[in-house]
MINUGU-921299 format. One line per 4 residues: their letters; for each residue x, y, z of N, C-alpha, C. Coordinates in steps of 0.05 Angstrom, whole numbers, plus 5000, padded with zeros to 4 digits. Atoms other than C-alpha are relative to their C-alpha. Example, Ala and Ser with C-alpha at 12.3 -4.5 7.8 and 13.67 -1.06 7.14 Angstrom:
AS	5018,4976,5000,5246,4910,5156,5018,5024,5000 | 4984,4976,4999,5273,4979,5143,4985,5022,5014
% end
This chain:
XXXX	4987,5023,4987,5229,5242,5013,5013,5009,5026 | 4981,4998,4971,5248,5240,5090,5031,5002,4990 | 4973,4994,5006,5320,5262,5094,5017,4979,5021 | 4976,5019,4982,5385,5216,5122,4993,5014,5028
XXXX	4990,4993,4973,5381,5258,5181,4978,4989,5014 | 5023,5016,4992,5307,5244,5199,5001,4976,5008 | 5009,5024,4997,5312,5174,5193,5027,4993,5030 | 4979,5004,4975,5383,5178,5239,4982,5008,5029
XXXX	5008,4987,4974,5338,5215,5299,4981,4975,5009 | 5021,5022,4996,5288,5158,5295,5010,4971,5011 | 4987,5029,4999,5332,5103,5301,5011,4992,5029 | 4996,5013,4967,5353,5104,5372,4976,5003,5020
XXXX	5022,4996,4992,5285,5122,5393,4985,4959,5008 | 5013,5027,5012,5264,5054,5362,5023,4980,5025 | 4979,5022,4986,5325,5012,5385,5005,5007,5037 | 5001,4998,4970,5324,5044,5458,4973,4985,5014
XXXX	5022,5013,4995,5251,5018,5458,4998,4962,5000 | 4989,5017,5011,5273,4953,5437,5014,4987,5018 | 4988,5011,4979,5331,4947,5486,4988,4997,5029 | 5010,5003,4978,5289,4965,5539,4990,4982,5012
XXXX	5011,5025,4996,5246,4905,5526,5018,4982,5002 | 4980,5024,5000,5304,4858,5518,5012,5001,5029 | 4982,4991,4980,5330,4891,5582,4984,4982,5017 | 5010,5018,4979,5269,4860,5621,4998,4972,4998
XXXX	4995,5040,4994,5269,4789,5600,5027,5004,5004 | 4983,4998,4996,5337,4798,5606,5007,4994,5023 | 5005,5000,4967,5333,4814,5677,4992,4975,5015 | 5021,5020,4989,5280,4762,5691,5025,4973,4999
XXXX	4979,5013,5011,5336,4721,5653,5022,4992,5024 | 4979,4999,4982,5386,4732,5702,4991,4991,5025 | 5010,5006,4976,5345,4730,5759,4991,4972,5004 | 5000,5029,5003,5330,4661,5743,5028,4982,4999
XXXX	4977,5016,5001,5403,4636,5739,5008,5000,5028 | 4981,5010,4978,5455,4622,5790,5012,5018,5004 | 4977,4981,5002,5511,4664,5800,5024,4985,4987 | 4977,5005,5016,5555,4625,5755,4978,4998,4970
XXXX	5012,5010,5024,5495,4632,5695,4986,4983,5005 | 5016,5026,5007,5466,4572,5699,4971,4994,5004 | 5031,5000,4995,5384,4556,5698,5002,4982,5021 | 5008,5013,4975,5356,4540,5754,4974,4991,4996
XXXX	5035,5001,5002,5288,4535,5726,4995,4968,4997 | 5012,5025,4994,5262,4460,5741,5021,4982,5000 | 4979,5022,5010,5327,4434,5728,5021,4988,5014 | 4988,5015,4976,5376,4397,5775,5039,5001,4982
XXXX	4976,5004,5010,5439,4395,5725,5008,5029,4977 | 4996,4979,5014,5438,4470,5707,5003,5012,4978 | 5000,4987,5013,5422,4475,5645,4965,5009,4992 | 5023,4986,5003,5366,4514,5611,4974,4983,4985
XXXX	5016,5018,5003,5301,4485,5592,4989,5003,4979 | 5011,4994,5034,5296,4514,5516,5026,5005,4997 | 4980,4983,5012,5346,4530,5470,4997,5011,4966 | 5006,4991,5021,5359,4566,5403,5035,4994,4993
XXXX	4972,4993,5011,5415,4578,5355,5013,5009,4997 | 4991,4983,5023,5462,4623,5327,5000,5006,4968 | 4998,5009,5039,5446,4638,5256,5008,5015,4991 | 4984,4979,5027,5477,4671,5196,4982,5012,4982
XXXX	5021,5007,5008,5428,4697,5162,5001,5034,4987 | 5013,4973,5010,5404,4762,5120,4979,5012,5019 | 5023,4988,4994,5363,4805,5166,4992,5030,5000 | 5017,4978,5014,5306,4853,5159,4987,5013,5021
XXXX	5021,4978,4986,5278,4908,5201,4967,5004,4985 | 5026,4993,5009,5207,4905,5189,4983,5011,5021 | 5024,4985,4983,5142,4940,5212,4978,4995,4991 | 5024,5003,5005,5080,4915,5209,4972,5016,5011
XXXX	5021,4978,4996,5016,4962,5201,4976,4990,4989 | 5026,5003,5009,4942,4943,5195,4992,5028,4968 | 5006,4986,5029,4916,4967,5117,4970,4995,4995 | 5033,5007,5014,4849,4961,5083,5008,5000,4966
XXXX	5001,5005,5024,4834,4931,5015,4982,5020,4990 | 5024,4984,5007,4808,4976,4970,5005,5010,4968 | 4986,4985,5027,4814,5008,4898,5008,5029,4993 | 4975,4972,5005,4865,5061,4869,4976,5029,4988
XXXX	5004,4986,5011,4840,5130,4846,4966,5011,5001 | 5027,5001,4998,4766,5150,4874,5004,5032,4994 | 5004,4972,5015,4732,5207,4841,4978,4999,4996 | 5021,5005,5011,4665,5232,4832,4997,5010,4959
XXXX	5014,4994,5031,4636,5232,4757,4969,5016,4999 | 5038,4978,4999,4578,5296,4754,4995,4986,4971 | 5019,5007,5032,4535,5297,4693,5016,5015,4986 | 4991,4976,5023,4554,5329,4630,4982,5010,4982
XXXX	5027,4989,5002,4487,5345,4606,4975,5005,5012 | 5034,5006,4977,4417,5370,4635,4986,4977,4980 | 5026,5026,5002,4365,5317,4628,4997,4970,5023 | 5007,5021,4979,4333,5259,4667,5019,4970,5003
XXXX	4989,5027,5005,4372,5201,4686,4987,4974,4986 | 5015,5032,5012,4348,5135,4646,5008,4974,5006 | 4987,5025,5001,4394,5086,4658,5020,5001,5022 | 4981,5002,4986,4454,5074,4717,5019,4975,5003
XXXX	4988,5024,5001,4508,5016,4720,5001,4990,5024 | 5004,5012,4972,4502,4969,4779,5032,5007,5019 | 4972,4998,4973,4556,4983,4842,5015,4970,4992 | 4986,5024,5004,4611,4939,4827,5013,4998,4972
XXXX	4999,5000,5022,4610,4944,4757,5033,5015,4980 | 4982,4996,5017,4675,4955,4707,4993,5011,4978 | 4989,4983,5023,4682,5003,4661,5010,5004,4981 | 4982,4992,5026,4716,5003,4595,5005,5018,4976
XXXX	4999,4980,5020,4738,5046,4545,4978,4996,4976 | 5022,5001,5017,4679,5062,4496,4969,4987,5009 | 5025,5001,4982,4626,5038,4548,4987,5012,5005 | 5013,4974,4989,4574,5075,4569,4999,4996,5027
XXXX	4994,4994,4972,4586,5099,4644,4964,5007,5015 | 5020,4995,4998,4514,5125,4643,4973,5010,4983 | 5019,4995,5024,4447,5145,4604,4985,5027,5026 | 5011,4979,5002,4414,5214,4599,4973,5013,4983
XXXX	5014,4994,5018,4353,5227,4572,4986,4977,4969 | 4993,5021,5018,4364,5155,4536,5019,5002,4981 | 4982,5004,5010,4417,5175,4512,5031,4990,5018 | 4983,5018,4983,4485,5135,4535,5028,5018,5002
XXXX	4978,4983,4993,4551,5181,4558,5017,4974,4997 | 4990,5016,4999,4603,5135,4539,5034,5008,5010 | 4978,4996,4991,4678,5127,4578,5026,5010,4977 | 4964,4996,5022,4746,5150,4534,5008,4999,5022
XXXX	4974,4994,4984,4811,5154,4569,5010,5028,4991 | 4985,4969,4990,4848,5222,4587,5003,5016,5022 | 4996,4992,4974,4871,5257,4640,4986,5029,5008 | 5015,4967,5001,4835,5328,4623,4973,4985,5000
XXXX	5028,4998,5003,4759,5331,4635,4985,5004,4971 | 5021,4979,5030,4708,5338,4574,4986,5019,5008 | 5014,4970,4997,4683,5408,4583,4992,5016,4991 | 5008,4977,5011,4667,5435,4523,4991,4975,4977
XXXX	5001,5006,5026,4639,5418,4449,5019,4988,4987 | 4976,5001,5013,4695,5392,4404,4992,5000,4975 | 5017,5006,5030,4678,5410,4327,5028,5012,4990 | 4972,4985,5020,4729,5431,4270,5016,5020,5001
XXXX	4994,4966,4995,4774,5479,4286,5008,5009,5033 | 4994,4999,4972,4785,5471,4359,5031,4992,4997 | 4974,5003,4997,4851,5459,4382,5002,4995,5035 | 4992,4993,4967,4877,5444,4455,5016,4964,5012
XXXX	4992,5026,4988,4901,5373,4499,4972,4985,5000 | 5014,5020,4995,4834,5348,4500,4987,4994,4974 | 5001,5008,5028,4827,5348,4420,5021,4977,4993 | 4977,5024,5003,4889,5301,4422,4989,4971,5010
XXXX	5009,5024,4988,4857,5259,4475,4983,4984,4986 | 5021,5022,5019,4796,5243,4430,5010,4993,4984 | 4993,5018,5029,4831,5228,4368,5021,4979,5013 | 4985,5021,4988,4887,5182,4412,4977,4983,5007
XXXX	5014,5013,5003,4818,5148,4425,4983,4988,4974 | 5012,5005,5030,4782,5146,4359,5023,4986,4991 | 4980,5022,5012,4852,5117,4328,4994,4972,5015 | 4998,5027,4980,4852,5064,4391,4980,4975,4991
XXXX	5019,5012,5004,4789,5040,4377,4991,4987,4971 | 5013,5015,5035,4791,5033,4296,4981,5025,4986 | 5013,4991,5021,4762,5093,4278,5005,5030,4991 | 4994,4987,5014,4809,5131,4264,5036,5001,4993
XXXX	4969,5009,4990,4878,5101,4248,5018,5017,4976 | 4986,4992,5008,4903,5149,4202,4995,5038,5003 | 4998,4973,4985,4894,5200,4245,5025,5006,5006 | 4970,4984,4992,4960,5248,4257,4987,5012,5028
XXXX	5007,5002,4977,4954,5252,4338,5015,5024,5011 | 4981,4964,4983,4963,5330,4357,4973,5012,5006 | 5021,4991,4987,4921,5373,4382,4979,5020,4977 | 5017,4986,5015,4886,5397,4323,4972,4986,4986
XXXX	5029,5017,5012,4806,5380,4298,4999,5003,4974 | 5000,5001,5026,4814,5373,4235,4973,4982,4987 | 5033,5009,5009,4764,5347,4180,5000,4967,5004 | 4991,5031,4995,4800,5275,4188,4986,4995,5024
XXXX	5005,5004,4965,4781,5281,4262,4968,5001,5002 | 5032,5008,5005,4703,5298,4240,4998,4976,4989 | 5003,5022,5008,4704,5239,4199,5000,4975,5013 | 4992,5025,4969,4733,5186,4255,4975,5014,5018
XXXX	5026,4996,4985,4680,5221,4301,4973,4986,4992 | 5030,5013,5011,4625,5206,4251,4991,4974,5001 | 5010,5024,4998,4637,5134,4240,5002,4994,5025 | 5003,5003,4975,4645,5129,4317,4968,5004,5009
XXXX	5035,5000,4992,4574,5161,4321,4982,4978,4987 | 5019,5016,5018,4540,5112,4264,5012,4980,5020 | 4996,5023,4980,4567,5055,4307,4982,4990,5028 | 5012,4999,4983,4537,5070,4361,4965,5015,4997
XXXX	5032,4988,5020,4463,5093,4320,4998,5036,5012 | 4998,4967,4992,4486,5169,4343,4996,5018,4971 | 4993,4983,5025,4469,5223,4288,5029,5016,5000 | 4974,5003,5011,4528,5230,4248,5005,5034,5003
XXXX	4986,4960,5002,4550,5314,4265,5022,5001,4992 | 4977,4998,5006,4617,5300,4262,5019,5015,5024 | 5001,4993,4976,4614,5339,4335,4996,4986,5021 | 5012,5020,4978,4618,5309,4404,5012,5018,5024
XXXX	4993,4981,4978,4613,5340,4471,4997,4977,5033 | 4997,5013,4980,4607,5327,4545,4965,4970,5008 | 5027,5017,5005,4529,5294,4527,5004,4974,4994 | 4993,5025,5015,4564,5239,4491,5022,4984,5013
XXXX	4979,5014,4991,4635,5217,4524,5005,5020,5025 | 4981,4984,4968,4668,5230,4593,5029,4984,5001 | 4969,5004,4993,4742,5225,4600,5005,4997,5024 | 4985,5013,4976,4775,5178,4657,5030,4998,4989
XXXX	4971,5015,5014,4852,5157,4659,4996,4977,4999 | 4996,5037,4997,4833,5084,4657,4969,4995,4999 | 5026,5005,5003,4774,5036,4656,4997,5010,5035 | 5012,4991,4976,4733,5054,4727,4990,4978,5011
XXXX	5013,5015,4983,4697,5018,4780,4980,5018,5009 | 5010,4968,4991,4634,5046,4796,5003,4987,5034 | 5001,5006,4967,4632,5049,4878,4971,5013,5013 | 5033,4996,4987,4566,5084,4889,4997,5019,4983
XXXX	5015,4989,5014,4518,5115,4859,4990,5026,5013 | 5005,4967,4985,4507,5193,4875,4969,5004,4984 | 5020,4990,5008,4440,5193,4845,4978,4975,4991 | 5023,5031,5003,4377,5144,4819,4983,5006,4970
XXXX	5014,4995,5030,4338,5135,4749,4974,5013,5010 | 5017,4983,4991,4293,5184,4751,5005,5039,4999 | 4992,4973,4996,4332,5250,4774,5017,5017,4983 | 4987,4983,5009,4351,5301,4743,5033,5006,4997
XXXX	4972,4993,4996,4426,5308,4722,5002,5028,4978 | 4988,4984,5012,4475,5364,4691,5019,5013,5007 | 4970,4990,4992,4540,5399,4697,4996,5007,5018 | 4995,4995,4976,4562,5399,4765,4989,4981,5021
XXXX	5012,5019,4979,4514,5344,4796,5010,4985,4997 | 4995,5022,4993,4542,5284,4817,4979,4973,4995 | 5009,5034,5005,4522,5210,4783,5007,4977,5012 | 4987,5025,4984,4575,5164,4806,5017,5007,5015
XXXX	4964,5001,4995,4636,5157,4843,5012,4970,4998 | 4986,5021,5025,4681,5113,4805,5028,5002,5021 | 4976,5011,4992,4750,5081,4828,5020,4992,4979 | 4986,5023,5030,4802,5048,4775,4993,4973,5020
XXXX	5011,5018,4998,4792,4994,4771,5022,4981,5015 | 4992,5022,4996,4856,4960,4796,5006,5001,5036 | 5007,5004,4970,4865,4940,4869,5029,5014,5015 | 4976,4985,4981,4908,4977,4927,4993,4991,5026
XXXX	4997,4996,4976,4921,4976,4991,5011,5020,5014 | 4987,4981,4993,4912,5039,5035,5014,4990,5034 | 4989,4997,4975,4958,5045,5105,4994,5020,5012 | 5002,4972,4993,4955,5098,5155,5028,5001,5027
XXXX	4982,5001,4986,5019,5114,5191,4992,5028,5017 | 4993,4982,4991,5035,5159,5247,5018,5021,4985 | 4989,4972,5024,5065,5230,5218,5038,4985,5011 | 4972,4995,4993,5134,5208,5256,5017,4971,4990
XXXX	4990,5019,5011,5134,5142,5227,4999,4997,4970 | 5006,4995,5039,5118,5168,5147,5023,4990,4986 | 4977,5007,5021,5188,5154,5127,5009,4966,5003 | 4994,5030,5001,5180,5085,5136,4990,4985,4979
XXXX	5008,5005,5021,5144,5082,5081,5006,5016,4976 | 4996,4984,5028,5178,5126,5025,4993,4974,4978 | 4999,5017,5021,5160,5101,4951,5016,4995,4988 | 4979,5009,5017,5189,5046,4920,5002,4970,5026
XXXX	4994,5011,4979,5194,5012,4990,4975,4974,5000 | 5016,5014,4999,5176,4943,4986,4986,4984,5020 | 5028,5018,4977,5115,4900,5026,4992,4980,4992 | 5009,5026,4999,5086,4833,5040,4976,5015,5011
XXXX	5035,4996,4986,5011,4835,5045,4996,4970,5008 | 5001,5023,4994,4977,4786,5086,4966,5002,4990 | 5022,4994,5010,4907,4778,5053,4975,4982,5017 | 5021,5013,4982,4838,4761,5084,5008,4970,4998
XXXX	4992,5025,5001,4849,4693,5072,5021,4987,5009 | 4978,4995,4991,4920,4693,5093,5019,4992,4973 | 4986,4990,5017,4939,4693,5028,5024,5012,4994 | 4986,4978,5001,5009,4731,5015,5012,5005,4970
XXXX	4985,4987,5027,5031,4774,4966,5023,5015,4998 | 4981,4980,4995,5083,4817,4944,4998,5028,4987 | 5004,4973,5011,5077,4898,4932,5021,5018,5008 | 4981,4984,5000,5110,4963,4932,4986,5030,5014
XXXX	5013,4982,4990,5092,5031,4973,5001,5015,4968 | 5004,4989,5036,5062,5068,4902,5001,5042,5012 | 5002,4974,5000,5048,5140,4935,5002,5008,5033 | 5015,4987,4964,5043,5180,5012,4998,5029,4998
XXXX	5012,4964,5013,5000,5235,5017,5012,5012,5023 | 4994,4991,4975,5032,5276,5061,4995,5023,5015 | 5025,4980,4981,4972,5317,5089,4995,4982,5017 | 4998,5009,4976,4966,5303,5159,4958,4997,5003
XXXX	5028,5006,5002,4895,5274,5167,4997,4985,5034 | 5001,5007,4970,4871,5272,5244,4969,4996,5002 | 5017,5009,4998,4805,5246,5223,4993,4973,5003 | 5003,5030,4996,4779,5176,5252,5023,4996,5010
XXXX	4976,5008,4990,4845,5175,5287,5000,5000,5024 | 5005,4989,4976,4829,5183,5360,5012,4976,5012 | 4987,5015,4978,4870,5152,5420,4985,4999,5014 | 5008,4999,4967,4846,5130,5484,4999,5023,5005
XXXX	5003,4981,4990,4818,5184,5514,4997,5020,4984 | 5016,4983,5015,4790,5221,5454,5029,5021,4990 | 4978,4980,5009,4856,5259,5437,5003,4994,4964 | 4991,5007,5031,4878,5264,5355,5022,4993,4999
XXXX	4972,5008,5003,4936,5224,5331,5003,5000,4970 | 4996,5001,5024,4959,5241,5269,5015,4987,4990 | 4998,5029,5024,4961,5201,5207,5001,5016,4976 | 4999,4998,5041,4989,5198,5133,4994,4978,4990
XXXX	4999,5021,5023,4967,5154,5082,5011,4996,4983 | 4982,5005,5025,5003,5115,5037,4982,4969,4992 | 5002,5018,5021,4990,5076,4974,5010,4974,5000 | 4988,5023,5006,5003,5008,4963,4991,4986,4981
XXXX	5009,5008,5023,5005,4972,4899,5012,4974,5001 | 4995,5028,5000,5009,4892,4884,5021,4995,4980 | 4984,5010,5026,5068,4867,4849,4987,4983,4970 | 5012,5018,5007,5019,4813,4816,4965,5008,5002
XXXX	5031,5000,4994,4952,4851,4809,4983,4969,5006 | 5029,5030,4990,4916,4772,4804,4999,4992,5024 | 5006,5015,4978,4934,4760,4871,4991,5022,5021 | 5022,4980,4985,4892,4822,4901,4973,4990,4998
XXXX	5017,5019,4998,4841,4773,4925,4980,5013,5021 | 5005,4991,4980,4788,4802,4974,4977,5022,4999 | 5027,4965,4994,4718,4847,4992,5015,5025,4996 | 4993,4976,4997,4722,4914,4985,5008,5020,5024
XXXX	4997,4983,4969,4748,4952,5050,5005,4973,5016 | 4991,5033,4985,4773,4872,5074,5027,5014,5013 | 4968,4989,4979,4826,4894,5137,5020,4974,4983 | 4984,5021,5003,4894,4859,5114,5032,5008,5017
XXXX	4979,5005,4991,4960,4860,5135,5030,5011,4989 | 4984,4995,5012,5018,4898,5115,5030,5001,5015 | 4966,5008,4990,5105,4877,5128,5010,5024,4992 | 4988,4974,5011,5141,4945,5107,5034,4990,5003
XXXX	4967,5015,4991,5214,4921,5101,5013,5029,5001 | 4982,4988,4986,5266,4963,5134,5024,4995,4988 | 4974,5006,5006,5335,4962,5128,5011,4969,4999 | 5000,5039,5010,5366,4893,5105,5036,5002,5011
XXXX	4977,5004,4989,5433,4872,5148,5004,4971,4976 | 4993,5015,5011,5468,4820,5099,5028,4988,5016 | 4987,5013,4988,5497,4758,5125,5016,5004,5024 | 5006,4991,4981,5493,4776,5193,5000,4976,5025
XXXX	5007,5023,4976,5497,4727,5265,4978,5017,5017 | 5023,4990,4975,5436,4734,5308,4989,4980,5011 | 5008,5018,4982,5401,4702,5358,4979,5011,5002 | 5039,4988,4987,5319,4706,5384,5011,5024,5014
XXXX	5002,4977,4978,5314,4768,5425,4997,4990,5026 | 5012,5016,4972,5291,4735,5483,5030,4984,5008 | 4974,5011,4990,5359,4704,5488,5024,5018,5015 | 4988,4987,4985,5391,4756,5508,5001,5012,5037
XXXX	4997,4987,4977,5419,4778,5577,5008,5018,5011 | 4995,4974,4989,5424,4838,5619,5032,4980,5021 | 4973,4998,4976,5498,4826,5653,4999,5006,5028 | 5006,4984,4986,5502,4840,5721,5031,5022,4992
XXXX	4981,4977,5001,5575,4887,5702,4992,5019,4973 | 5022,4982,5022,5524,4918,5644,5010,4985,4980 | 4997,5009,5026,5520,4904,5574,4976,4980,5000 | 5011,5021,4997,5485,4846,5548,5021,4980,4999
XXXX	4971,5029,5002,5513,4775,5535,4974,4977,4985 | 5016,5021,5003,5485,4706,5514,4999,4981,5013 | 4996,5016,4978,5480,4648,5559,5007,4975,4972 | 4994,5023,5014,5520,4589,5513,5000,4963,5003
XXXX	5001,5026,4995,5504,4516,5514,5020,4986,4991 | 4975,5017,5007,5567,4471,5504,5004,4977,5013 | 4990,5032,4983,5580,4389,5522,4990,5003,5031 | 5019,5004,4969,5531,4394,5582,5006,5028,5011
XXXX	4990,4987,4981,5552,4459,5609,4994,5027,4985 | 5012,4981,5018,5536,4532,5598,5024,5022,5006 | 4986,4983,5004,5572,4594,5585,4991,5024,4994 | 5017,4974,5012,5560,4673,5581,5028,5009,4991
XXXX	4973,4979,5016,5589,4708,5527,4990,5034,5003 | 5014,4972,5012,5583,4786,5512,5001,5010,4973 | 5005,4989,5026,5559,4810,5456,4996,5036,4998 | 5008,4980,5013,5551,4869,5420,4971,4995,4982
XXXX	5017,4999,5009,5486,4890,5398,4997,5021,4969 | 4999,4980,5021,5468,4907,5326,4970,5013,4990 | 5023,4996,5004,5402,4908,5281,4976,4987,5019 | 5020,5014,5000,5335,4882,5309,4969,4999,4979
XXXX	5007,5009,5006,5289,4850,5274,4983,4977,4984 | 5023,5025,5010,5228,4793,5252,5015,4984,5029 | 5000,5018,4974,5243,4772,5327,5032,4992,5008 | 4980,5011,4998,5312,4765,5324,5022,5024,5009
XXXX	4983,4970,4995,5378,4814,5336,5024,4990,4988 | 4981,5004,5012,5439,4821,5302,5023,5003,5028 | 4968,4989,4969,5504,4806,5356,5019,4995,4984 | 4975,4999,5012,5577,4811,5342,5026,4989,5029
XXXX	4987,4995,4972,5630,4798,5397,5029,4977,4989 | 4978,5018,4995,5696,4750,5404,4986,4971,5007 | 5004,5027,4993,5683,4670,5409,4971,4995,4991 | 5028,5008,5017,5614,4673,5362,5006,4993,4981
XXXX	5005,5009,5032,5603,4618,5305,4971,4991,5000 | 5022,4998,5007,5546,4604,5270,4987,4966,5020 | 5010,5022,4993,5509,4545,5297,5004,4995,5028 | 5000,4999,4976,5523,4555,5373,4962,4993,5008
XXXX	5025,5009,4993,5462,4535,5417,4998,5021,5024 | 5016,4982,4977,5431,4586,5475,4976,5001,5007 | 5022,5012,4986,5391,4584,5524,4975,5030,4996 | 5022,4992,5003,5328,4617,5517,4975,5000,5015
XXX	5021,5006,4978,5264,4618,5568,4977,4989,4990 | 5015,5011,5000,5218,4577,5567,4967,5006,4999 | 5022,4986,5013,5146,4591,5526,4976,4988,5008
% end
């Protein structure tokens, strides 16, 4: 996690960039009035030819970053036995626990859940985390619910194997290896196919590459803007459709990746990726790799006066100010400048209530 201090170095960076812009309408602002304030722009009785409000209001520093739709957790799946491919599941396709992922020889490799690889045999007498994993499956499934869930193969654990095999018309050993099941953490998505019925598979070649199955959205930030997204930090997606949702930053990798990142003029600009996960998986609506739209909320000013940005004026004795509309007639106040953000700025000063009216330039 970026540290308090980090995020302090960044902050006037941002808000100097910020003022700067406010500085030139600002300017322009001024240069359009009188020398007592007042618009001059088309108008004969000096006042301005737009206005806005003062409001009270909760505001939010946000940052919005182009994302891509896509799914969590990609990984290739090799073979786990030699022999000829027979069978493959179509691109697109879902995955579930006790499915078969693929066929070998006509015979069908079917999915379990676990976080360890299958990589070996498993027969009586073994012991380790991925003897646990199968029998936490065999119970799951019904066939083996009075299984004791540790890491030992016991003869209970041949037996749940067996009727697992007659189920599926497998001769009954009471053994099962990487020929028969492949261990994911979840059901999968396949995403392409590393190979075709026909070819030759076995330990180490590549069949599929698989995804989970549930939907994300990746980002790619600049390295100096990463802590804008620590996890936990919540987001508004805007979805192909314009759709919106609501999510949470889930992970950021924070390997600096200066591939496909190129500026004007062919230079590298480095990029981190970060995770994003849907509060509401059902409303991850959208093609695969569909560009969408991501809000990153910022710091949150509570009950706060602000005004548009654009309202603001460059003084000519410095500072800013606001130009105030009152019973035909206008007025500049000065303000103090606080947060900015979603187009707006937080001010503070002497003689500000909520609902004042200012003038604003004309769009």
């Amino acid at each position: 996690m970026a540290s308090e201090g980090k995020k302090s170095r960044k902050k006037p960076v941002i808000v100097s960039l910020i003022v700067a812009t406010a500085l030139a309408g600002g300017a322009m602002a001024v240069s359009a009035s009188g020398g007592d304030g007042t618009s001059q722009e088309n108008r004969t009785d000096g006042l301005p030819q737009k206005t806005d409000s003062v409001k009270r209001q909760d505001l939010s520093s946000r940052t919005q970053v182009d994302g891509t739709l896509g799914y969590s957790k990609e990984r290739k799946l090799n073979g786990g036995a030699q022999g000829t491919l027979t069978w493959l599941p179509d691109t697109g396709t879902v995955i579930k626990r006790d499915e078969p992922l693929y066929e070998a020889d006509g015979n069908k490799v079917r999915l379990m859940y676990g976080e360890r690889p299958m990589y070996r045999k498993l027969k009586a007498g073994d012991k380790g985390p991925d003897v646990k994993q199968l029998k936490e499956n065999l119970r799951d499934l019904g066939y083996g619910q009075g299984l004791s869930v540790d890491e030992q193969f016991t003869s209970g654990t041949a037996d749940a194997v067996k009727r697992w095999q007659k189920a599926h018309d497998l001769k009954q050993t009471g053994e099962t290896g990487p020929d028969q099941i492949a261990f994911a953490p979840s059901s999968v998505r396949v995403k392409k196919k590393e190979a075709a019925v026909g070819d030759q598979t076995g330990p180490g070649r590549p069949v599929l590459t698989t995804t989970g199955s549930e939907r994300e959205v990746q980002i790619k930030l600049d390295v100096a803007d990463a802590d804008l997204a620590e996890p936990g930090t919540r987001v508004d997606i805007t979805l192909p459709g314009g759709e919106k949702a609501k999510g949470k930053v889930a992970s950021v990798d924070r390997n600096v990746n200066n591939d496909d990142n190129k500026e004007q003029g062919g230079q590298d600009k480095a990029k981190v990726t970060a995770r994003v996960t849907f509060a509401d998986p059902g409303q991850a609506k959208g093609f695969d790799q569909a560009p969408v739209s991501v809000d990153i909320e910022g710091e949150v000013r509570k009950d706060v006066l602000t005004v548009p940005v654009n309202a603001l004026l460059a003084l000519p004795v410095g500072g800013f100010g606001i130009q105030v509309v009152e019973n035909g007639k206008t007025r500049e106040i000065p303000v103090k400048l606080g947060m900015f953000g979603e187009g707006r700025v937080e001010i503070s000063g002497s003689g500000l209530t909520e609902g004042m009216k200012v003038g604003v330039p004309k769009t």
